[in-house]
C-alpha positions in Angstrom: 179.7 92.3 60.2 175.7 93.8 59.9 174.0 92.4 57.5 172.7 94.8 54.7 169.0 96.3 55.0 166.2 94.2 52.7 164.7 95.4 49.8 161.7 95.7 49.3 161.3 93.0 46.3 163.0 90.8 48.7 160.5 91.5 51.4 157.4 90.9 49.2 159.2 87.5 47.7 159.7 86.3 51.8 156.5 87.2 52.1 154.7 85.4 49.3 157.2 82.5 50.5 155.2 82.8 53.3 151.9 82.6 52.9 152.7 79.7 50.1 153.9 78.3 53.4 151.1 79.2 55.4 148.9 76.5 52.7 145.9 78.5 52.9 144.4 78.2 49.6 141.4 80.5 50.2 142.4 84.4 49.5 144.1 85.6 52.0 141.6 88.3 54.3 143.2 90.5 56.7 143.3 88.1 59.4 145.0 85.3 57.9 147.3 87.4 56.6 148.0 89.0 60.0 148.3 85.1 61.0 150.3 83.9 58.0 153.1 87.2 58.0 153.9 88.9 61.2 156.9 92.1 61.8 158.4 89.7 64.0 157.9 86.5 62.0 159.5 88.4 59.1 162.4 90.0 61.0 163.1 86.5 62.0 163.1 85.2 58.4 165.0 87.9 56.6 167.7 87.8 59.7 167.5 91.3 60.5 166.0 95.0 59.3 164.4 97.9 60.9 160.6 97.2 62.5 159.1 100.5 61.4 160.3 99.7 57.4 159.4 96.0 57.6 155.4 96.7 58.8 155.3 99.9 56.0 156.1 97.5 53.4 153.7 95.1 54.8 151.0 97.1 55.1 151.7 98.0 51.5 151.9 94.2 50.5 149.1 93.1 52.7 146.5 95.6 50.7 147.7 94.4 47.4 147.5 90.6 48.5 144.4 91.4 50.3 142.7 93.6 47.7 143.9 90.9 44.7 142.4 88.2 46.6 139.3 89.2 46.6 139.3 90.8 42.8 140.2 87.5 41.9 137.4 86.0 44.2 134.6 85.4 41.3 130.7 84.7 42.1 128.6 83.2 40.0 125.8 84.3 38.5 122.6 83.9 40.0 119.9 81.9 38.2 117.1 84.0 37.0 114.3 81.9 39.0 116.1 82.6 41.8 116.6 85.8 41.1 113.0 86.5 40.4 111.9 84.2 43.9 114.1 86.4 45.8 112.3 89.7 44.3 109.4 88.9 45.0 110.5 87.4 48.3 111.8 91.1 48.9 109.0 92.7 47.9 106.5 90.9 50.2 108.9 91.9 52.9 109.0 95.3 51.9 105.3 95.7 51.6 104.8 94.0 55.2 107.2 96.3 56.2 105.7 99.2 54.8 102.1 97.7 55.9 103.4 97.8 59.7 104.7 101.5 58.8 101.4 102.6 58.2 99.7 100.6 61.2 102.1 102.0 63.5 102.1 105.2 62.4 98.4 105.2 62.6 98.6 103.7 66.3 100.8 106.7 66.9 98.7 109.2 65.1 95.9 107.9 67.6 97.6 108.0 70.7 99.0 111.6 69.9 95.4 112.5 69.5 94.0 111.1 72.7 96.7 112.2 74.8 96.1 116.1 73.0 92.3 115.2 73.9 92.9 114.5 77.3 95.2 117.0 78.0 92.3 119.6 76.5 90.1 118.3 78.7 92.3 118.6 82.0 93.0 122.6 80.7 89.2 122.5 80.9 88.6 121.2 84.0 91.7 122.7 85.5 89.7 125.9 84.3 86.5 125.6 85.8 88.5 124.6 89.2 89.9 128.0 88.9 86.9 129.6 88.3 85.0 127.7 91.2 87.7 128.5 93.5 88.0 132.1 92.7 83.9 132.2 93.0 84.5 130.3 96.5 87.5 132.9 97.1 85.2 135.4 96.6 81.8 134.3 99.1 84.7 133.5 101.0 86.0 137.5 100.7 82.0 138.5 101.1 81.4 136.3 104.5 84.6 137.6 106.3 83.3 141.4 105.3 80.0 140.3 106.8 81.3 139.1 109.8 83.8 141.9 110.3 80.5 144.1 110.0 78.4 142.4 112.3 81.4 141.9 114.8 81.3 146.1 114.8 77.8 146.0 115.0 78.0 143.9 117.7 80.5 146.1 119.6 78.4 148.7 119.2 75.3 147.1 120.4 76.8 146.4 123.9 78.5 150.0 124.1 75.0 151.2 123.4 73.6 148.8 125.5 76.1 149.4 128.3 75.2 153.1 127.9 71.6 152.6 128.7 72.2 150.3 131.5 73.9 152.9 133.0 71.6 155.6 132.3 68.6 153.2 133.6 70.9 153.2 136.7 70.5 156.9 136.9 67.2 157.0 135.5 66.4 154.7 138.5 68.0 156.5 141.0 66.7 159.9 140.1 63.0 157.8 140.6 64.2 156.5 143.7 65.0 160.6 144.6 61.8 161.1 143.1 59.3 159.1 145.2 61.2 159.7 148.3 60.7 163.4 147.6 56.9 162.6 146.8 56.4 160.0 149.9 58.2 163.4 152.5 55.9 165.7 150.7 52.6 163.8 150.9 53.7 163.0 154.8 54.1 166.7 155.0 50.8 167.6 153.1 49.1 165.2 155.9 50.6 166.5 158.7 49.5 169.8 157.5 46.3 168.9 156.9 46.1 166.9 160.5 47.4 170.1 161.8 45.2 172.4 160.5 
């Protein structure tokens, strides 16, 4: 024959049995609890009952046990020398704290402002690199027209001078005619003159 389900006051009393059991005399935490009182462990003590019931009502229990434990848990109070000691002792830290704030925020503040320094600087001198090469660019621009003229120039000083060689050759040829004409006529003009 099953055996009847649990109820629930008799699953908190086998669990309390438990952790009496357990001899743990500090309050229970979540972790020794978990040690202490188990779904299986408890299943094994009641003889029986459905998992998924058994760990709701543990969780349920385990908050209260847990949560009472450490109301219960009382601290004393602290002693006002102490208590003044440990202000002040916080304090200090705060203001050495605060103190290395400040320093590293001024440290930063300074970088920032060399690095925007610098970096005004290279826009600068990237600048005048600009301008220098655009002024190169531009003699640059000037020396190729230059050259380009003078190359035309050039061309056109040896077709001119390739012109007048050629007309000296017929300027020297027409001489040549010229004199040879001259030399027959003054050989004529003496044999006249012998003649007559």
């Amino acid at each position: 024959m099953p055996r009847l389900a649990a109820t629930p006051e008799q699953i908190r009393a086998t669990v309390l049995a438990m952790l009496t059991e357990a001899g743990d005399a500090a309050p229970p935490t979540a972790a020794r609890f978990r040690r202490a009182v188990s779904v299986r462990k408890l299943r094994a003590r009641l003889g029986g009952g459905d998992p998924a019931t058994l760990s709701r009502t543990l969780n349920t229990i385990e908050a209260e046990v847990v949560r009472a434990g450490l109301a219960d848990l009382a601290l004393p109070e602290i002693p006002v020398e102490i208590a003044e000691q440990m202000r002040a002792l916080w304090q200090a830290a705060v203001a050495v704290q605060l103190d290395d704030v400040v320093r590293l925020k001024r440290e930063a503040q300074a970088a920032a402002e060399a690095a925007q320094a610098a970096r005004a600087e290279a826009e600068l001198r990237v600048e005048l690199l600009r301008q220098e090469l655009s002024e190169v660019r531009g003699q640059l621009a000037a020396r190729d027209t230059a050259l380009a003229e003078a190359c035309a120039a050039q061309a056109a000083a040896i077709a001119r001078a390739d012109e007048q060689a050629a007309r000296r050759g017929e300027l020297e040829a027409a001489l040549a005619t010229a004199q040879e004409r001259a030399t027959t006529g003054e050989r004529a003009h003496a044999d006249a003159v012998a003649t007559i």
